[in-house]
C-alpha positions in Angstrom: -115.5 -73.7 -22.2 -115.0 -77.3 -22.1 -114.9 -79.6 -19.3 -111.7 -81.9 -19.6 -112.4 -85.4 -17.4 -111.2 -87.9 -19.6 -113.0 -91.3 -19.6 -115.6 -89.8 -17.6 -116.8 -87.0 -21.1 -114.4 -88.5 -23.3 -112.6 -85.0 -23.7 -108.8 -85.8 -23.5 -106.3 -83.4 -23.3 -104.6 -85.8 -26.1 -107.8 -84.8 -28.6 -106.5 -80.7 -28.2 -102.6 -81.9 -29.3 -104.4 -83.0 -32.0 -106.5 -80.2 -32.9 -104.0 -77.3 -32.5 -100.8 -77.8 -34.7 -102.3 -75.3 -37.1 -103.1 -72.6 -34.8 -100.6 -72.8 -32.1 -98.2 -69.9 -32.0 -96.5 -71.1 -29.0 -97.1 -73.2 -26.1 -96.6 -71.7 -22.3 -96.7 -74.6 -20.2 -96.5 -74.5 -16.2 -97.4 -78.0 -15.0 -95.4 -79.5 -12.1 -94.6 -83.3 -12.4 -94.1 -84.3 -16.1 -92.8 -88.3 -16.9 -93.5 -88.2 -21.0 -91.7 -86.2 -23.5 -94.6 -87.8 -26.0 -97.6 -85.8 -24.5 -96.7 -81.9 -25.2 -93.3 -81.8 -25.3 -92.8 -84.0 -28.4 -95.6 -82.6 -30.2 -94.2 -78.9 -29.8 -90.5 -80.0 -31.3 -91.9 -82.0 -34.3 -94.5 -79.3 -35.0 -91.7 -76.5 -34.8 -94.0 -74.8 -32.0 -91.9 -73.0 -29.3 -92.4 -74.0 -25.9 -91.5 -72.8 -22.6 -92.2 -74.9 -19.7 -92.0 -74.6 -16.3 -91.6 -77.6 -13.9 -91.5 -78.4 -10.2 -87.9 -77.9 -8.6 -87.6 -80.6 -5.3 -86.6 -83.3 -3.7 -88.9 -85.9 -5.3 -87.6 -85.1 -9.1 -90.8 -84.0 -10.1 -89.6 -83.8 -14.3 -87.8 -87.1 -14.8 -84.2 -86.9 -15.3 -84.6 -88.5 -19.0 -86.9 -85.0 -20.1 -84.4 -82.5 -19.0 -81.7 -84.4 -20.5 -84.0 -84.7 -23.9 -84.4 -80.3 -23.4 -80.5 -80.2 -23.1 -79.3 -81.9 -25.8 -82.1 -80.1 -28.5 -80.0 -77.1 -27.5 -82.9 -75.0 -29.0 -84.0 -71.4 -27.7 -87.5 -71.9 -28.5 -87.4 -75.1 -26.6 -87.3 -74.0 -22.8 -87.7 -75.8 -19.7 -87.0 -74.0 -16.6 -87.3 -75.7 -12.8 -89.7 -73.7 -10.0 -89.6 -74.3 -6.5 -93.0 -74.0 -4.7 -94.6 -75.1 -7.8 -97.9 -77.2 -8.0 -100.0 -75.8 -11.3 -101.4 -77.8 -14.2 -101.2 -74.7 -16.8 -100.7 -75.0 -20.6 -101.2 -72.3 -22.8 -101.9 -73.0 -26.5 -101.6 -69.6 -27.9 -104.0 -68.6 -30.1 -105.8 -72.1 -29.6 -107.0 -72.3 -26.0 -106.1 -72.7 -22.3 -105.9 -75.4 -19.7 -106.2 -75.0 -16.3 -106.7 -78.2 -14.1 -105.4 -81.4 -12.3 -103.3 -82.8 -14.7 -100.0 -83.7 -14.6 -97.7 -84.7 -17.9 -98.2 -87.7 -17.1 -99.5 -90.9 -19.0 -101.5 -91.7 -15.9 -103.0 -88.1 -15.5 -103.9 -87.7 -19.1 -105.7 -91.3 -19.8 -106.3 -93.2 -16.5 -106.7 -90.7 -13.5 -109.7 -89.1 -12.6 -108.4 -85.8 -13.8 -111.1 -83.0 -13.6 -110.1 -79.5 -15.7 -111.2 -76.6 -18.1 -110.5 -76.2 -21.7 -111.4 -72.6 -23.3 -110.6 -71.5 -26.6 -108.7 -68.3 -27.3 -112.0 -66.4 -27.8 -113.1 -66.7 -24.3 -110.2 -65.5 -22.8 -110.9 -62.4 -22.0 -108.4 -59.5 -20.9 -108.4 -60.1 -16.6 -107.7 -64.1 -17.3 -104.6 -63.8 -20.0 -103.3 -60.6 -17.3 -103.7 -63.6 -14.6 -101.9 -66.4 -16.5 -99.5 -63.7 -17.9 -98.6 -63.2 -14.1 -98.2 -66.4 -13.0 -95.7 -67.2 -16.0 -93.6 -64.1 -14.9 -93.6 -65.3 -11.3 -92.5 -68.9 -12.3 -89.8 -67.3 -14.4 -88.2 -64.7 -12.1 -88.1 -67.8 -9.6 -86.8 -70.0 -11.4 -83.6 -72.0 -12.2 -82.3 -72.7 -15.4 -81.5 -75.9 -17.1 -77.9 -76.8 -17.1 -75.9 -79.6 -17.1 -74.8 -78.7 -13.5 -78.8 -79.0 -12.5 -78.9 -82.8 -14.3 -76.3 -83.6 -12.6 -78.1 -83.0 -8.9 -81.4 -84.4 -9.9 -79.8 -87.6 -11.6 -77.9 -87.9 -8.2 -81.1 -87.4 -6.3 -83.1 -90.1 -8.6 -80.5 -92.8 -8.1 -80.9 -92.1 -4.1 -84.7 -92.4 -4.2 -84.0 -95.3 -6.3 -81.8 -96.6 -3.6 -84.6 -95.4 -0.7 -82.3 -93.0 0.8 -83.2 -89.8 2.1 -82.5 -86.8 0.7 -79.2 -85.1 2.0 -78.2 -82.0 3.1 -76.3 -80.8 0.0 -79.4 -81.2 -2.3 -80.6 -77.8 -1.3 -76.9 -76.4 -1.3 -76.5 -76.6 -4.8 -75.0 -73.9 -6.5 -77.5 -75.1 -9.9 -81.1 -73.7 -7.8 -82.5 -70.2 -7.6 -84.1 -71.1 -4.1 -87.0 -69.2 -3.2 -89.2 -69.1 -0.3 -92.6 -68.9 -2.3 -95.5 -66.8 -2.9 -96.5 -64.2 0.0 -100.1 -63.5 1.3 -101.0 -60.3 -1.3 -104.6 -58.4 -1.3 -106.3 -57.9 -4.5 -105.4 -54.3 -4.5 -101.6 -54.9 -4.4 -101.9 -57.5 -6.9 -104.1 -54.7 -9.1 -102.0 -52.6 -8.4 -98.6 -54.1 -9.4 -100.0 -55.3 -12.7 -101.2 -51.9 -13.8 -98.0 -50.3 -13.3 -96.1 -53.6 -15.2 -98.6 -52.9 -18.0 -98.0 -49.1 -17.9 -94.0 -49.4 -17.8 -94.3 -51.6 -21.0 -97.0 -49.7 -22.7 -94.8 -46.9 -22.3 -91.8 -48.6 -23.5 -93.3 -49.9 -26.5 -95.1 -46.8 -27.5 -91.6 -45.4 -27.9 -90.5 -48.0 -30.0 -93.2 -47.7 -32.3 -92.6 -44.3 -32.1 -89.2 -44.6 -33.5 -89.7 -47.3 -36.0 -92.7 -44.8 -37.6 -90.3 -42.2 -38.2 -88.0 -44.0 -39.7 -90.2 -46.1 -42.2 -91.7 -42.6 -43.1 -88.5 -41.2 -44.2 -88.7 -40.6 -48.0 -85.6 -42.7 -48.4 -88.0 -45.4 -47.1 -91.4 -45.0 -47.9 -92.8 -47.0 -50.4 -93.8 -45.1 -53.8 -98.0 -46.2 -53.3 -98.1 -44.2 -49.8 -99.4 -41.1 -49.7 -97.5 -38.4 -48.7 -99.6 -37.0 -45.8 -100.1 -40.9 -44.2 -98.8 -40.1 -40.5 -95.6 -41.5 -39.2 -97.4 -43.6 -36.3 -99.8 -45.2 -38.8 -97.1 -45.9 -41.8 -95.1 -47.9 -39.1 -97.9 -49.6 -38.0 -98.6 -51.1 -41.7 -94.9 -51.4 -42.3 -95.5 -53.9 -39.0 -98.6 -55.2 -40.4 -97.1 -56.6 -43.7 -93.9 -57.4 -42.0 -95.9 -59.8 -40.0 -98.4 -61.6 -42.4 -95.9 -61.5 -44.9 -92.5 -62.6 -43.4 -93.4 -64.4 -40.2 -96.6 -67.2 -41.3 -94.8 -70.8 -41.6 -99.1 -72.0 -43.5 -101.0 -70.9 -40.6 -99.3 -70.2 -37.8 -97.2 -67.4 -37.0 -93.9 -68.1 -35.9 -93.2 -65.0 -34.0 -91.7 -66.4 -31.1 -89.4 -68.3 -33.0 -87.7 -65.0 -35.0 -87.5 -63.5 -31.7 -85.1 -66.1 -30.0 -83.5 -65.5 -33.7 -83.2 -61.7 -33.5 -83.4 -60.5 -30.1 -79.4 -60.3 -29.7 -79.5 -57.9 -32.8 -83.0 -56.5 -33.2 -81.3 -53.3 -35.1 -80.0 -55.7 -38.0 -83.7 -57.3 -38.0 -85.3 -54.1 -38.4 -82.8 -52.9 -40.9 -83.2 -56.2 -43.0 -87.7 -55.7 -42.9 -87.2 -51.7 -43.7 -85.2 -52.7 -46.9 -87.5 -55.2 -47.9 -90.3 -52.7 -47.4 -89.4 -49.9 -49.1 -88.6 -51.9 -52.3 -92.0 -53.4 -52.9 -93.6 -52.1 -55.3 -97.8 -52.7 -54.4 -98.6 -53.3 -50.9 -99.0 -56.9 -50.2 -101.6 -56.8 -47.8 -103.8 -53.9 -48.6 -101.8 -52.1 -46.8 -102.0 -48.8 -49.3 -106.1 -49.3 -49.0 -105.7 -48.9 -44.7 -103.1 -45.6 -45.1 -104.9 -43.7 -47.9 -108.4 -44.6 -47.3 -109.3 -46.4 -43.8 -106.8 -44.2 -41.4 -108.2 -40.9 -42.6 -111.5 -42.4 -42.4 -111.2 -43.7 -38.6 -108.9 -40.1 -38.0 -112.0 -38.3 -38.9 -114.6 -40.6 -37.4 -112.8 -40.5 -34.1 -112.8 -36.8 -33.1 -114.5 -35.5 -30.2 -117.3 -34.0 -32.3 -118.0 -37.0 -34.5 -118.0 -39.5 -31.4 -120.1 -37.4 -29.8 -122.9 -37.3 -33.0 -121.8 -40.8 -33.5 -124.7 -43.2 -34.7 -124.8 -47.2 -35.0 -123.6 -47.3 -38.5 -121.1 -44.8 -38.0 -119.6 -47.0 -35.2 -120.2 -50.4 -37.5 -118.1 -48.8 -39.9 -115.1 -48.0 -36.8 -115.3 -51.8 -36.5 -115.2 -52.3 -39.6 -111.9 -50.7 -39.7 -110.4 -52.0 -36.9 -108.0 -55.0 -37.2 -108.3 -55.9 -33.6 -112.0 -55.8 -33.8 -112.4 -57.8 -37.0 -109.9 -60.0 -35.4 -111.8 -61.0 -32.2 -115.2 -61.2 -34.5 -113.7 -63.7 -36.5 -113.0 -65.8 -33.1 -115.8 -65.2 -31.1 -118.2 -67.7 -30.9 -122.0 -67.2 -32.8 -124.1 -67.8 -29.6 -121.6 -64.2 -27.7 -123.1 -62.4 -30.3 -126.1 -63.1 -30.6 -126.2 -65.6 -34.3 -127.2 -69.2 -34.4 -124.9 -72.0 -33.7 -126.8 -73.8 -36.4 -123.4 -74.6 -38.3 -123.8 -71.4 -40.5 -120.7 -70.4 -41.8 -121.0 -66.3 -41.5 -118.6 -64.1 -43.5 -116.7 -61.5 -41.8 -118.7 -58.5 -42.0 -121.5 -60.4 -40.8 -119.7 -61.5 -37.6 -118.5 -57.9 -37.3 -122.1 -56.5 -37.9 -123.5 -59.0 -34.6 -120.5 -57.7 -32.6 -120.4 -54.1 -33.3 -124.4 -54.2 -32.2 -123.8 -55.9 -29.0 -121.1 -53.4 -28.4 -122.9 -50.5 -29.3 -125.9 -51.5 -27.2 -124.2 -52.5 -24.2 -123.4 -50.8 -21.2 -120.6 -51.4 -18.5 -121.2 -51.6 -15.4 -121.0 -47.8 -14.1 -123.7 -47.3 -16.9 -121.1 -46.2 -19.8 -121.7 -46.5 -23.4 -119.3 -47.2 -26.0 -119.5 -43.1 -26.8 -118.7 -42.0 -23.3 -116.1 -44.9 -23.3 -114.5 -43.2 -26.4 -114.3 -39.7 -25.3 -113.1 -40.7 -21.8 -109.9 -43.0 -23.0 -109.5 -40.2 -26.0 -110.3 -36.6 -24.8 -111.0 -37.4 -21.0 -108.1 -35.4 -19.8 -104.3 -34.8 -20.0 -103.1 -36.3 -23.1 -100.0 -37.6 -21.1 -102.3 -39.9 -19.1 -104.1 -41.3 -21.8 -102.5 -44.7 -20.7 -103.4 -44.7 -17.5 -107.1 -43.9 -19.0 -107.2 -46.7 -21.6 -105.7 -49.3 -18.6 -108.9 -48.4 -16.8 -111.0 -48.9 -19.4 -109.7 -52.1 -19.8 -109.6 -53.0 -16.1 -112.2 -51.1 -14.4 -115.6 -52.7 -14.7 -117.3 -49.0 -14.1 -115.6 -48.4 -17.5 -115.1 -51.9 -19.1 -117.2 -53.0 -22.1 -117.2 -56.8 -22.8 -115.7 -57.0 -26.7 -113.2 -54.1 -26.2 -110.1 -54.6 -25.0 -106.9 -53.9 -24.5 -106.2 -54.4 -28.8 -109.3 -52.8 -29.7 -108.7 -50.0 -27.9 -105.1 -49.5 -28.1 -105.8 -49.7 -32.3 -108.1 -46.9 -31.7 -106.2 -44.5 -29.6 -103.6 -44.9 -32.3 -106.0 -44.7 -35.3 -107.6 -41.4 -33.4 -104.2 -40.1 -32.5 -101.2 -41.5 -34.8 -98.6 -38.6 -34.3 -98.4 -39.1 -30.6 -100.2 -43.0 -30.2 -99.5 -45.0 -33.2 -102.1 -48.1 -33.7 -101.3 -50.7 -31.0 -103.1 -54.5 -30.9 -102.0 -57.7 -30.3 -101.0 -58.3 -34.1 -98.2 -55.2 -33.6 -96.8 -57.1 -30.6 -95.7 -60.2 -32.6 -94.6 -58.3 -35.4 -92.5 -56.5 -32.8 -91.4 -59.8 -31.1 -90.5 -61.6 -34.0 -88.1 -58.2 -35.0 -86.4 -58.8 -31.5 -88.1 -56.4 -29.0 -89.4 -58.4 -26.2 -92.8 -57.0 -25.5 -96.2 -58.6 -24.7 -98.0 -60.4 -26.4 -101.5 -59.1 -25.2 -104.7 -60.8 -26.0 -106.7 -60.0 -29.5 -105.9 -59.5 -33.2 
């Protein structure tokens, strides 16, 4: 984590802009008063990063009339800016870069002159409760908000000119047809808030799991299945590497994924997309991304290393070798930073397996806070009761500090279940959400590989 003060430590949120046009997925920005188009909004249009961005709806014109004007004429689906009543966050999201969360405005002032006081961490330290938080606080600004039209220039160019003109505001701002008025946030206890977001994540877990149900079966069909698979690779994992490839293959513009971008592109017609990667698919002829290695020799591998019986007799190396495996796991070993894990921050470059090594040992020999191992972690989410509730099992392992062990979550573990269980759970991490958003199904984007 980073503290962002400006002149005070010379970290300007001008010097991330900078940093991030290779990484950034998308931006999600939620910051109220904005005066430039040059700080963010600029950036994410020449860059061809999607952006959606959530300002202040009142009386003062918190967004100056000149930036929504700028949003409608780009006339662009990946370039959103949507007006909130009741809204006072500084917010921006970098995906797969880093988070802000502080005073800042978009503002020339707020980002150079202003005593401005913030935090800056990078996408390794966010862990699973912080992206569920931010998640929830985009979905609140959205479901309250109002869309940019021309209707909604029209009142806030109205309203400018009378501020201009030192008049007060009149009685027909608030009339408008344009607004989705909304009488803000109500006084909620932790519990309802815990609750309502567990039953948002098990309605979409629930959801997707059918989808990837039904896209396994059909890229398993011998009409489609590529000639290198072998013939008893289950349904659930054969449509999670169809995903996989689809996804490092078809979405990367150099680094960055441009998941969100295909998904404003195919979301009207996500049958066509899916029927467009499944051709392209079942005509290659080697797997592009080691894809044939993961079916025929990892899966059975994790399949086997995953039972009840082998968890339970598990040792260290068998569980390095699980992480080995695991895409989500790799994934977030890559990002995490040395000092998490225990290696110096020295400026040693370490390889992969290395990084995966120092995690899977911190995993292995940590404990969460009920006392649980990563073994009694396993068989609880896998074998811990009705097969029906494993969801509601793997959300509390994810949630639940009695249960919750730092390094695993909800990607790790939702890989797992799926590499453990593919004919009912196929593989689930954060990689198969964007391969399924940029196909057109709008699902979340969760945290991890």
């Amino acid at each position: 984590m980073q503290l962002m003060m400006g002149g005070i430590n010379g970290n300007y949120l001008t010097n991330i802009t900078l940093q991030a046009t290779a990484e950034t997925q998308e931006v999600l920005a939620a910051v109220a008063y904005s005066t430039e188009m040059d700080l963010l909004f600029d950036w994410c249009w020449d860059n061809g990063i999607p952006l959606k961005y959530y300002g202040r709806l009142d009386e003062g014109v918190a967004v100056r009339p000149s930036i929504l004007s700028a949003f409608l004429s780009r006339q662009s689906a990946r370039f959103q800016c949507r007006l909130v009543q009741h809204h006072h966050a500084k917010v921006i999201w970098w995906r797969e870069y880093g988070l802000y969360i502080g005073s800042a405005n978009l503002t020339a002032s707020a980002w150079y002159k202003n005593v401005e006081v913030g935090c800056f961490f990078p996408e390794a330290e966010i862990n699973e409760d912080m992206a569920a938080d931010i998640l929830d606080l985009f979905d609140v600004l959205d479901r309250n908000s109002s869309p940019l039209t021309d209707e909604l220039l029209a009142v806030m160019l109205k309203r400018a000119k009378q501020i201009a003109n030192s008049k007060p505001v009149s009685d027909e701002f608030w009339k408008s047809p344009s607004f989705n008025t909304w009488s803000g946030l109500v006084q909620t206890g932790k519990k309802k808030a815990s609750d309502r977001r567990r039953e948002s994540f098990l309605k979409e877990w629930h959801s997707t799991l059918q989808q990837l149900r039904d896209i396994g079966n059909v890229v398993s069909a011998p009409e489609n299945k590529p000639s290198w698979i072998n013939a008893d690779a289950p349904a659930g994992a054969q449509g999670d590497q169809f995903l996989h490839a689809h996804y490092y293959q078809r979405t990367f513009d150099g680094r960055r994924a441009n998941y969100a971008d295909f998904f404003e592109q195919n979301k009207q017609d996500r049958d066509a997309a899916l029927r467009e990667a499944i051709n392209w698919w079942r005509d290659l002829a080697t797997a592009p991304s080691d894809e044939d290695i993961m079916l025929n020799t990892t899966a059975p591998m994790l399949r086997a290393a995953l039972t009840s019986e082998a968890i339970d007799e598990m040792g260290y190396d068998g569980f390095r070798e699980i992480c080995m495996g695991t895409h989500a796991i790799k994934d977030y070993a890559r990002r995490v930073p040395n000092k998490a894990v225990g290696l110096l921050e020295d400026g040693t470059k370490y390889k992969i397996p290395e990084k995966v090594d120092a995690l899977s040992k911190r995993i292995w020999n940590d404990k969460s806070a009920g006392g649980r191992s990563v073994q009694q972690l396993l068989l609880f989410i896998l074998y811990g009761g009705p097969e029906a509730q494993l969801p509601e099992r793997l959300w509390t392992s994810v949630y639940d500090p009695k249960w919750k062990i730092e390094g695993l979550g909800v990607s790790a573990l939702g890989e797992l279940v799926g590499w453990a269980l593919p004919d009912r759970f196929p593989p689930r991490n954060g990689r198969t959400s964007k391969s399924l958003k940029s196909l057109g199904y709008d699902v979340t984007v969760h945290v991890g590989g």
